[in-house]
C-alpha positions as YAML, in Angstrom:
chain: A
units: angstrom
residues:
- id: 1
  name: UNK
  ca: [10.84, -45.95, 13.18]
- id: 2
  name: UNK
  ca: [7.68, -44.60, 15.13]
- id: 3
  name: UNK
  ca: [7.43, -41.02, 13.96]
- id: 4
  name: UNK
  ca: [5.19, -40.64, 17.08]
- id: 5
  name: UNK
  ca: [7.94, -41.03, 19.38]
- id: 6
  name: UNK
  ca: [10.22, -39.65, 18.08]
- id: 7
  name: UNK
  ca: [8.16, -36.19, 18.21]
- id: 8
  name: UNK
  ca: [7.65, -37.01, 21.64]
- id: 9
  name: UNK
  ca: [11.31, -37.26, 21.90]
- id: 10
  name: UNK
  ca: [12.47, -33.85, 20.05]
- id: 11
  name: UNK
  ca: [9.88, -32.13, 22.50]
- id: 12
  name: UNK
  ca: [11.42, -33.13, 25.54]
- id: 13
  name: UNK
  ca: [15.04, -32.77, 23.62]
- id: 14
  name: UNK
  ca: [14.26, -29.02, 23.21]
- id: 15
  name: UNK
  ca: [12.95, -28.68, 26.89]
- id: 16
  name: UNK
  ca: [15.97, -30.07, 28.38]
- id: 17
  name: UNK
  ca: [18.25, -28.27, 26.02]
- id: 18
  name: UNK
  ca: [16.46, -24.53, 26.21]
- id: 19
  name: UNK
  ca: [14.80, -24.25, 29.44]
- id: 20
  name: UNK
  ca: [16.79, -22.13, 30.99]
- id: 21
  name: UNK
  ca: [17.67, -19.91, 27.79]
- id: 22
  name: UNK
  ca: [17.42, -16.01, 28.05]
- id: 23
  name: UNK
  ca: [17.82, -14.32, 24.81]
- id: 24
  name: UNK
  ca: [14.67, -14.96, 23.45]
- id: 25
  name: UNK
  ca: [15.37, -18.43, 21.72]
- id: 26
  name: UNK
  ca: [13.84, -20.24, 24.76]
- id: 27
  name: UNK
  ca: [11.45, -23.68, 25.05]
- id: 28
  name: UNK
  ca: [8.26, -21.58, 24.20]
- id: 29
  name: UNK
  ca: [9.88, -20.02, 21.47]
- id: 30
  name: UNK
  ca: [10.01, -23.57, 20.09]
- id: 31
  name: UNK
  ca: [6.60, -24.38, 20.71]
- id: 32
  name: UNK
  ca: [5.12, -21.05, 19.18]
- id: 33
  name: UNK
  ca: [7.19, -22.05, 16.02]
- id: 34
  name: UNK
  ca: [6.10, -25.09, 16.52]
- id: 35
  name: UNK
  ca: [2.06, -24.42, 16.48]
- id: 36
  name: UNK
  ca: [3.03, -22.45, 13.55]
- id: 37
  name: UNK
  ca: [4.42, -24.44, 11.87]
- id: 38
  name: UNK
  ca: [1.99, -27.20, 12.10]
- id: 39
  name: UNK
  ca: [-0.53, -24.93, 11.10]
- id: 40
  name: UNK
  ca: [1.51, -23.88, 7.79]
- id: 41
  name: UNK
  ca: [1.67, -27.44, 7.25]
- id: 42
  name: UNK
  ca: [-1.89, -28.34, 7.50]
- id: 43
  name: UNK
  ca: [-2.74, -25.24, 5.27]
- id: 44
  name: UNK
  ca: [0.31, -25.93, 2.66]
- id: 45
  name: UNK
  ca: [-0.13, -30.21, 2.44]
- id: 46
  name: UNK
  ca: [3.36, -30.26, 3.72]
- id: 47
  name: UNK
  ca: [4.63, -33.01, 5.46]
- id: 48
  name: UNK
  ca: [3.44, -32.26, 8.82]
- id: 49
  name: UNK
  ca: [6.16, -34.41, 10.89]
- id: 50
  name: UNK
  ca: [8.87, -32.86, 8.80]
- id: 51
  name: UNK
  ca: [7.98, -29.57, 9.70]
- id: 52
  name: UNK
  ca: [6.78, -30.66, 12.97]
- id: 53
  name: UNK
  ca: [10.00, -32.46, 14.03]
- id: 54
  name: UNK
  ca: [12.07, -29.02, 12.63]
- id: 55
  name: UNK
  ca: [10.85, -27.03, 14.13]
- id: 56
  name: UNK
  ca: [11.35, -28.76, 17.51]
- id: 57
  name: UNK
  ca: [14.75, -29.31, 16.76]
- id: 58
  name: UNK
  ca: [15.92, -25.88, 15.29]
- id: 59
  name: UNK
  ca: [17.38, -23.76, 18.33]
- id: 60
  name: UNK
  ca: [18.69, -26.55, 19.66]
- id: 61
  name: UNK
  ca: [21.34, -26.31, 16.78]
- id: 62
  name: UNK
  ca: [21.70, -22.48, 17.10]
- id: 63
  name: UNK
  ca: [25.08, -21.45, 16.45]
- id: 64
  name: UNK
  ca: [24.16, -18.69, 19.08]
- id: 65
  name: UNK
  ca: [23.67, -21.40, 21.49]
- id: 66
  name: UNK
  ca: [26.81, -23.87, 21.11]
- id: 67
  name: UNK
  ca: [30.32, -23.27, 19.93]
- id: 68
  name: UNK
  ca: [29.67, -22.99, 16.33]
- id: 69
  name: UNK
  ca: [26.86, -23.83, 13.78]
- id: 70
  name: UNK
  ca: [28.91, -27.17, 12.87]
- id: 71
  name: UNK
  ca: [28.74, -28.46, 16.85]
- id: 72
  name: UNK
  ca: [24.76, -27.48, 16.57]
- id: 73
  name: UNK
  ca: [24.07, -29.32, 13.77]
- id: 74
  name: UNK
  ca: [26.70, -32.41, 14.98]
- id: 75
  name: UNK
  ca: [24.17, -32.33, 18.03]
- id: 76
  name: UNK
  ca: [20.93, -32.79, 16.13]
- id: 77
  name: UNK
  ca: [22.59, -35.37, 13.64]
- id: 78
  name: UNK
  ca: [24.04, -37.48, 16.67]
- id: 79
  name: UNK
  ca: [20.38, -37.53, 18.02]
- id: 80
  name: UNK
  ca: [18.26, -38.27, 15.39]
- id: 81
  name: UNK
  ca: [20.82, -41.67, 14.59]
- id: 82
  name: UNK
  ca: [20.38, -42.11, 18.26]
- id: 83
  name: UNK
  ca: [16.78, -42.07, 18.52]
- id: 84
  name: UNK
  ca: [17.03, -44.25, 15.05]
- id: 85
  name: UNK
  ca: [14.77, -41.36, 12.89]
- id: 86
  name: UNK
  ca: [14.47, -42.35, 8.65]
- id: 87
  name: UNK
  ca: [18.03, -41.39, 6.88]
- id: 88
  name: UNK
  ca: [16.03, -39.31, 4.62]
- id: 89
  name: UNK
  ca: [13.74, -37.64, 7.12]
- id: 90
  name: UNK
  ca: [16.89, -37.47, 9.42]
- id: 91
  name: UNK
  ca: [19.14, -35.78, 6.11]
- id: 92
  name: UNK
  ca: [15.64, -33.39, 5.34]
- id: 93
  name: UNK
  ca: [15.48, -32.51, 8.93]
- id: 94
  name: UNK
  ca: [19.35, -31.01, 8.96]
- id: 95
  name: UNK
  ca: [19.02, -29.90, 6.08]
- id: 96
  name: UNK
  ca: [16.37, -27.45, 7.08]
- id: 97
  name: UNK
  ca: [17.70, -26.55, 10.17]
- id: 98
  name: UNK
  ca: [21.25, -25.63, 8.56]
- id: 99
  name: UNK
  ca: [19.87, -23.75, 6.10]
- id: 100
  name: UNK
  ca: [17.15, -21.56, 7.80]
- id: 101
  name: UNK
  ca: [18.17, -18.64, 9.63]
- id: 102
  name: UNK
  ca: [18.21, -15.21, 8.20]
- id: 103
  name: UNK
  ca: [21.90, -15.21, 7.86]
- id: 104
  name: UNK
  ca: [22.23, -18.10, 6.15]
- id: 105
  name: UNK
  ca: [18.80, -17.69, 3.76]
- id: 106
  name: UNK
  ca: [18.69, -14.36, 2.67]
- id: 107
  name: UNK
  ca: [18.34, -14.11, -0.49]
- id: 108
  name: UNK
  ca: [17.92, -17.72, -1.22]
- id: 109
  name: UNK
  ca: [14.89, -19.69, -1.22]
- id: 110
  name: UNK
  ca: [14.37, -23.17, 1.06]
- id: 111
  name: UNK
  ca: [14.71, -25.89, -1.26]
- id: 112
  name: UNK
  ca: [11.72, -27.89, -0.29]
- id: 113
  name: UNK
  ca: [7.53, -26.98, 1.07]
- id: 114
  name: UNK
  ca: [8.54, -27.95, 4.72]
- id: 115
  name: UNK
  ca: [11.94, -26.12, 5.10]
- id: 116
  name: UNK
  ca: [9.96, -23.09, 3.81]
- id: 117
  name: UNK
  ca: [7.05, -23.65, 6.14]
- id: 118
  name: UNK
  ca: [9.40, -24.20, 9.26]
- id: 119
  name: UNK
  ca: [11.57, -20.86, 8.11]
- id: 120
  name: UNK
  ca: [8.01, -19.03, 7.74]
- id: 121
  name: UNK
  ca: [7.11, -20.08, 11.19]
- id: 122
  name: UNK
  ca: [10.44, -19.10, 12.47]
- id: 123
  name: UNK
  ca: [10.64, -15.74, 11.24]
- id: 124
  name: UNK
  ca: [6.82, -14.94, 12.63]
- id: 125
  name: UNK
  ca: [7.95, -15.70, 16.43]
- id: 126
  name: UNK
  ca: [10.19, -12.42, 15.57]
- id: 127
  name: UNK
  ca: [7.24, -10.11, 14.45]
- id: 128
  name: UNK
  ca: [4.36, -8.59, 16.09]
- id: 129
  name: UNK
  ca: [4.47, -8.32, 20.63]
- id: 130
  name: UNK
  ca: [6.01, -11.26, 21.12]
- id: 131
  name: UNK
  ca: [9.39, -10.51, 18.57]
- id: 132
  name: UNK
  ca: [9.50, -7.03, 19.96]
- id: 133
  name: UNK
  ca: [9.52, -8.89, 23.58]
- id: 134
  name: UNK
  ca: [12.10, -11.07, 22.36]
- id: 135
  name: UNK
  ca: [14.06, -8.03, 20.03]
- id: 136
  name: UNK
  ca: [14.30, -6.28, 23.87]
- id: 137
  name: UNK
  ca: [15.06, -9.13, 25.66]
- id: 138
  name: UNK
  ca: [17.83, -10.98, 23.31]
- id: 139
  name: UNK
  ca: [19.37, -7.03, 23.41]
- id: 140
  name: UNK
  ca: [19.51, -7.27, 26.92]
- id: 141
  name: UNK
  ca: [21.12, -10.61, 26.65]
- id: 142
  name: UNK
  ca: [23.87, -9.16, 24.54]
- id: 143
  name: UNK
  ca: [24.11, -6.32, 26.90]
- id: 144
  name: UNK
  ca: [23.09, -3.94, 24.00]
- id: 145
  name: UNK
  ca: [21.78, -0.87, 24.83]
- id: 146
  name: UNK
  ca: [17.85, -0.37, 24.04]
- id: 147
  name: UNK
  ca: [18.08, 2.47, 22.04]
- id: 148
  name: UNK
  ca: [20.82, 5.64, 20.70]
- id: 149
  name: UNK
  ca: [19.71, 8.25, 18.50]
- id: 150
  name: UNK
  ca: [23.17, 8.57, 17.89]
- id: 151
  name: UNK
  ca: [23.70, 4.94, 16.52]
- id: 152
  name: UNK
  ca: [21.95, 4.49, 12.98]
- id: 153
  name: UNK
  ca: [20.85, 1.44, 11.49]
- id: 154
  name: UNK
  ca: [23.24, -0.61, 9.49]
- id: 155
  name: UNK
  ca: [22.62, -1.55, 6.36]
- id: 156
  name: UNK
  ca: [24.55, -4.05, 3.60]
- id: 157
  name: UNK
  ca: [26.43, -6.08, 6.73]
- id: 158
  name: UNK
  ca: [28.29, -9.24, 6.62]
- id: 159
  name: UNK
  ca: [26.72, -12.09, 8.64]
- id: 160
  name: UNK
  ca: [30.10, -11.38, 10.78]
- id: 161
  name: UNK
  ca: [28.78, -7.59, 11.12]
- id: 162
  name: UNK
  ca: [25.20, -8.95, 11.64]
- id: 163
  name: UNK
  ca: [26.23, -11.07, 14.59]
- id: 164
  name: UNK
  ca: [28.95, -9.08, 16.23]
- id: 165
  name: UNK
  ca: [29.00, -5.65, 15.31]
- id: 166
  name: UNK
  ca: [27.38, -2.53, 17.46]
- id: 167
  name: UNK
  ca: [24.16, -2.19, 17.07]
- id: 168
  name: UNK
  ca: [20.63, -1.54, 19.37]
- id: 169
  name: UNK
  ca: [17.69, -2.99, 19.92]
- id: 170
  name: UNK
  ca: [15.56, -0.73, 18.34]
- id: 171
  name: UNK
  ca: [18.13, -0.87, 15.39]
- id: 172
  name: UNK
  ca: [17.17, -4.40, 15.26]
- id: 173
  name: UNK
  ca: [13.61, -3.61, 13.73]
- id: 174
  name: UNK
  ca: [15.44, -1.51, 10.72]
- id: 175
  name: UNK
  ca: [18.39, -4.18, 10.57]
- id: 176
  name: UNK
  ca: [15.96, -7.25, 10.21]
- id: 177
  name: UNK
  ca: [12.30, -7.61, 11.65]
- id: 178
  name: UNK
  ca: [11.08, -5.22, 9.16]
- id: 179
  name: UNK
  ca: [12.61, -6.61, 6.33]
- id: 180
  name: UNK
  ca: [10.77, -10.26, 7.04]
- id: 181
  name: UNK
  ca: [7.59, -9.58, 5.72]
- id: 182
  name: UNK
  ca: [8.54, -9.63, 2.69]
- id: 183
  name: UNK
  ca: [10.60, -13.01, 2.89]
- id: 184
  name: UNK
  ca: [7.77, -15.19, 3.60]
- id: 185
  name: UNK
  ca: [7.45, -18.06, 1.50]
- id: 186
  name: UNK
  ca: [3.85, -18.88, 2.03]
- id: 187
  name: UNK
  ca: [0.71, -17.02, 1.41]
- id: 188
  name: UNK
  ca: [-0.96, -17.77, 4.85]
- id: 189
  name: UNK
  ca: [2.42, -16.74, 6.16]
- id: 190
  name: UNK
  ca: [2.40, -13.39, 4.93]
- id: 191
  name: UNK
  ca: [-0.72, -12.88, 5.89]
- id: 192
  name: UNK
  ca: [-0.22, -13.34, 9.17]
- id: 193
  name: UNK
  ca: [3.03, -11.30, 8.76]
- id: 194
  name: UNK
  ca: [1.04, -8.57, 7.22]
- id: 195
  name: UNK
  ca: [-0.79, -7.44, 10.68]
- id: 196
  name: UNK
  ca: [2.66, -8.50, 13.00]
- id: 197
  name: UNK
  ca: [4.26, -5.99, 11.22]
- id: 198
  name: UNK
  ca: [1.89, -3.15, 11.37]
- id: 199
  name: UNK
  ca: [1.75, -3.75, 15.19]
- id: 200
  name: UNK
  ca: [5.40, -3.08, 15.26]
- id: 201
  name: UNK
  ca: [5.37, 0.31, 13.12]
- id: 202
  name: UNK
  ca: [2.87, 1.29, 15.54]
- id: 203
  name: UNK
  ca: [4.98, 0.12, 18.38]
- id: 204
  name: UNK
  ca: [7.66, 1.88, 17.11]
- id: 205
  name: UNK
  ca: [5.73, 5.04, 16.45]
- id: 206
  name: UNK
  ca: [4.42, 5.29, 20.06]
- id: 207
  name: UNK
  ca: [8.25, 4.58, 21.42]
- id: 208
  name: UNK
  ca: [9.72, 7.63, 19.58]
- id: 209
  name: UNK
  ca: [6.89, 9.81, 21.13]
- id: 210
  name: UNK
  ca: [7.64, 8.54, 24.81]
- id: 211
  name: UNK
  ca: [11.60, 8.62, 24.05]
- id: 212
  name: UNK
  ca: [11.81, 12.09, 24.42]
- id: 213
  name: UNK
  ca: [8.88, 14.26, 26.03]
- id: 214
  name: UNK
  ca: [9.97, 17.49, 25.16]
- id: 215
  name: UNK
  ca: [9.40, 16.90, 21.61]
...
């Protein structure tokens, strides 16, 4: 197995497969996470291609994406046997990317440094500018509204009620961005989390002023 290629591979996997995505979960969402991840790596002594080749692969499986979670994960199985990856890199890789979303993980720890790192990396991409551009335009994809005063913020949802039910895009923030800083798993990770989230309180803060003027 040449590790090399197979990187090589995932990349243009992900390209193909998420080019022409809309709802935030795009190619250079990928290779954000992706530069994040590797940097987590470097910083944490993980295995770099583990988290490397993860995070590559992760939206590709995103039950958002294909017909379920199970036809995701089918999909990155069926390529990593194709492209002839290590059975135990090939089982850590799925493993990670089954287990790392925010409905699946919260409230339970990754099992291993890498799936950590990768889920740390993962959940950054949704703070600071770029997750508000991505909160606004995944609404959008939806066809959610961007904001209604009259529509609170859920709170104790089902993943069901996470994934389906009503909700905004400025909801969103209350409902799950602000909630991630203090999921991080590594320390360099919430550090960076630290000033992504302020950014977004101050976001936030300036959007309820220019919501309504006569205030």
């Amino acid at each position: 197995m040449n590790r090399s290629a197979i990187i090589a591979g995932a990349e243009k996997f992900a390209r193909n497969e998420l080019a022409a995505d809309s709802s935030g979960h795009d190619w250079w969402h990928v290779y954000r996470v992706t530069k994040l991840a590797h940097k987590l790596a470097a910083l944490e002594n993980a295995d770099v291609f583990i988290c490397t080749a993860a995070a590559l692969l992760h939206d590709v499986a995103d039950e958002k994406l294909n017909p379920s979670k199970e036809a995701g994960i089918a999909k990155i199985d069926g390529w990593l046997k194709e492209n002839r990856a290590d059975e135990d890199d090939a089982a850590h890789i799925v493993e990670i990317i089954s287990t790392m979303s925010y409905g699946d993980s919260a409230g339970r720890r990754m099992s291993t440094l890498e799936g950590q790192i990768v889920q740390d990396a993962d959940r950054l991409d949704a703070l600071g500018a770029i997750g508000i551009a991505r909160t606004f335009a995944f609404s959008g994809w939806k066809g959610q509204l961007m904001h209604d005063p009259g529509l609170p913020p859920r709170e104790n949802m089902t993943k069901e009620e996470y994934r389906s039910g009503k909700s905004t895009a400025v909801n969103h923030f209350y409902e799950k961005l602000f909630r991630l800083k203090e999921l991080m798993n590594t320390a360099a990770a919430r550090q960076m989390a630290e000033e992504r989230h302020r950014f977004m309180e101050d976001y936030l803060n300036q959007f309820y002023e220019e919501w309504d003027p006569s205030d």
